[in-house]
N, C-alpha and C positions, 0 to 999 in steps of 0.2 A: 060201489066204487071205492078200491081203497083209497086212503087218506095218502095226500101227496106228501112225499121226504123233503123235511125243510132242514135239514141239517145233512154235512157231506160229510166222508171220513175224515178230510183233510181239517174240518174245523172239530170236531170230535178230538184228533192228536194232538190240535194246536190247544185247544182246552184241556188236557190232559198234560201236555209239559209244561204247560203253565203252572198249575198245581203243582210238579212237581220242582220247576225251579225257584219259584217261590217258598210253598213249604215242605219239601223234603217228598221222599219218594214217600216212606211211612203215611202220610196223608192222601196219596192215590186212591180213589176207590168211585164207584159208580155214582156216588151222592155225591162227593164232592168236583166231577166231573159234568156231573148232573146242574148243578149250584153257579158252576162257572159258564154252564150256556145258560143258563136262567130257563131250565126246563125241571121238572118233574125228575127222580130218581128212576122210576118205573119206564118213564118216556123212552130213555136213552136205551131202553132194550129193543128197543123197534127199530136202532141200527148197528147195535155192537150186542153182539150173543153173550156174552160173558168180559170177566178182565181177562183173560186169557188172550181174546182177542183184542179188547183196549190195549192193552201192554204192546203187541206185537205192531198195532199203530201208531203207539209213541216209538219206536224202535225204527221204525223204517219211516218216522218224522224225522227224528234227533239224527240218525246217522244216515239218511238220504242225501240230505242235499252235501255234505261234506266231501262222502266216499263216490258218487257220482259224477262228480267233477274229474277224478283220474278217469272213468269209464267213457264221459265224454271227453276231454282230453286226447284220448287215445284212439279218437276218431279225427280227430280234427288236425289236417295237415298243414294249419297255419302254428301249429302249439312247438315249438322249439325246443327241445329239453337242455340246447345248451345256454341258453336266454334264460339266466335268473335261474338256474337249476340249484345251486348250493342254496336258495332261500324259497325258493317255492313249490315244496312237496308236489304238485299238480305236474307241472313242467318236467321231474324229475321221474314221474309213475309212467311216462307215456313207454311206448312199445322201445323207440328207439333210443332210449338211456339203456346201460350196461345191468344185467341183473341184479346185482348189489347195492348199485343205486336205487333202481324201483325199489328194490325190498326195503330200503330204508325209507324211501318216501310214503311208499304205500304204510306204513307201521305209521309214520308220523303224521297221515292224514285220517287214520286212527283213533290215532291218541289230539289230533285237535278235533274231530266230529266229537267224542268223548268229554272233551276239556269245556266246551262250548257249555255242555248239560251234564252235571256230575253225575247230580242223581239218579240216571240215565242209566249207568254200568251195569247195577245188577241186572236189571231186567234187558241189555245186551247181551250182557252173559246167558242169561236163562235163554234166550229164545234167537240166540247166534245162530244156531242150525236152521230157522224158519226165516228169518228175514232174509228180503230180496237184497236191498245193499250190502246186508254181509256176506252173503251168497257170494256176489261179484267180488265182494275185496278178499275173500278167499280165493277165489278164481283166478284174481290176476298174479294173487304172491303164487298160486299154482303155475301158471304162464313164465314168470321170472324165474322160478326152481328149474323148470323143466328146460329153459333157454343156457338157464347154468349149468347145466350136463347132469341133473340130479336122476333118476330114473323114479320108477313110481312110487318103490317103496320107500326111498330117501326122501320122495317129494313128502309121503305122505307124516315120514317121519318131520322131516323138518318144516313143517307146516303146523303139528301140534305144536313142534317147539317157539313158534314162533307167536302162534295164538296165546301160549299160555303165559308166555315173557308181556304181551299189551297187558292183557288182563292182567295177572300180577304188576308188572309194572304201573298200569293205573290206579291201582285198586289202592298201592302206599302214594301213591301222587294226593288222590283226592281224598282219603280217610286218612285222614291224619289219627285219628286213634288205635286204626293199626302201627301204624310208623312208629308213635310217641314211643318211646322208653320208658321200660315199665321200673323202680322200685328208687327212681331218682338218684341219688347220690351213690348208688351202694353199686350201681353198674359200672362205671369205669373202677371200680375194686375187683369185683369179679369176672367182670364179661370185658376188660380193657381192647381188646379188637372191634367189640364188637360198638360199644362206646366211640374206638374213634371211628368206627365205621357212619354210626348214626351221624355223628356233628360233623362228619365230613358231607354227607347226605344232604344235611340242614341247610348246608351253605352254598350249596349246587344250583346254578339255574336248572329248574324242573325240565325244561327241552331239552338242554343240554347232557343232562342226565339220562334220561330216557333215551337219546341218542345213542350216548356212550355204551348202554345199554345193551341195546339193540345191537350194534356195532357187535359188542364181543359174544352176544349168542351165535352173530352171521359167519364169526370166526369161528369159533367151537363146532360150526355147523360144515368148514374148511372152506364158506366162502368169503374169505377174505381179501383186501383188494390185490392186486399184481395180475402175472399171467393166470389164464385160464380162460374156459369156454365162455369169454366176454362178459364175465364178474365186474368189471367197470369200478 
């Protein structure tokens, strides 16, 4: 008779982003996932096949419960979007806000699933195509495009652009060693744009930012707010 499963996935991911918001993604691995359920390294393969598969657990741990909240949301015909919509992403993602407003909510419950667990990013990024909450939160900025008059291939275009602005956009948020300024003093000499660009950066509230952001991809992308196929 085989030996009964005393460990679930869900405590396997909760042991696993513990590791990693503690010390860093870099320390992820089967032994130290292992360590943190007080089991054997070899044990843990009796229910996760590989980190391939661990990783794709912490990914639909860390950004489950955040991104699922618009999906429920958007069932639920108590959810308002005009109640508290300028401050609660959730309220603002649902079906009946204007598509520009979702797209920005949707983007900023994103970037707070994200903010919650930093360390979290790369391995969203790597395995964005396989997880089920990123599935959906593509799906619904898909829903939004398509409600804004986009057609398929603009959807699909402005769908990259919008994936690739979080990710970017996150990536200088929470790595600050990308961000920093490299050669110190000798940069507002040479690179003066770009100088005041950083310390104007530095002094931005990070939502606010990422906002703003966000905001002027949806323009570039022509959806900007005023008239149109209910841009909101």
């Amino acid at each position: 008779m085989p030996r009964p499963r005393s460990l679930t996935p869900a405590q396997i991911a909760a042991a696993a982003l513990a590791v990693i918001d503690r010390d860093g993604l870099p320390a992820l691995s089967m032994r130290t996932v292992a360590a943190e359920l007080d089991r054997r390294t070899m044990a843990l393969y009796r229910y996760v096949e590989d980190r391939e598969e661990l990783e794709c657990l912490v990914v639909d741990l860390a950004l489950g419960g955040v991104l699922d909240r618009a999906v429920d949301s958007a069932a639920d015909p108590a959810v308002d979007p005009a109640v508290d919509s300028a401050v609660d992403p959730v309220r603002s993602a649902v079906p009946s806000a204007g598509p520009r407003v979702r797209l920005l909510a949707l983007l900023e419950l994103m970037r707070e699933a994200v903010g919650a667990h930093p360390g979290v990013l790369p391995l969203a990024v790597r395995h964005h195509g396989g997880c089920p909450p990123a599935l959906r939160w593509r799906e619904r900025l898909l829903e939004a495009l398509a409600d804004a008059g986009l057609d398929a291939p603009r959807r699909a275009a402005a769908l990259h652009a919008l994936v690739s602005y979080v990710i970017g956009a996150l990536e200088l948020e929470h790595q600050a060693a990308v961000a920093a300024a490299p050669g110190g003093a000798s940069v507002p000499e040479t690179f003066p744009l770009l100088a005041a660009a950083l310390a104007a950066r530095a002094t931005a509230d990070p939502a606010q930012a990422f906002a703003d952001g966000a905001r002027t991809v949806l323009d570039g992308l022509g959806l900007g707010p005023g008239p149109g196929p209910g841009l909101g």
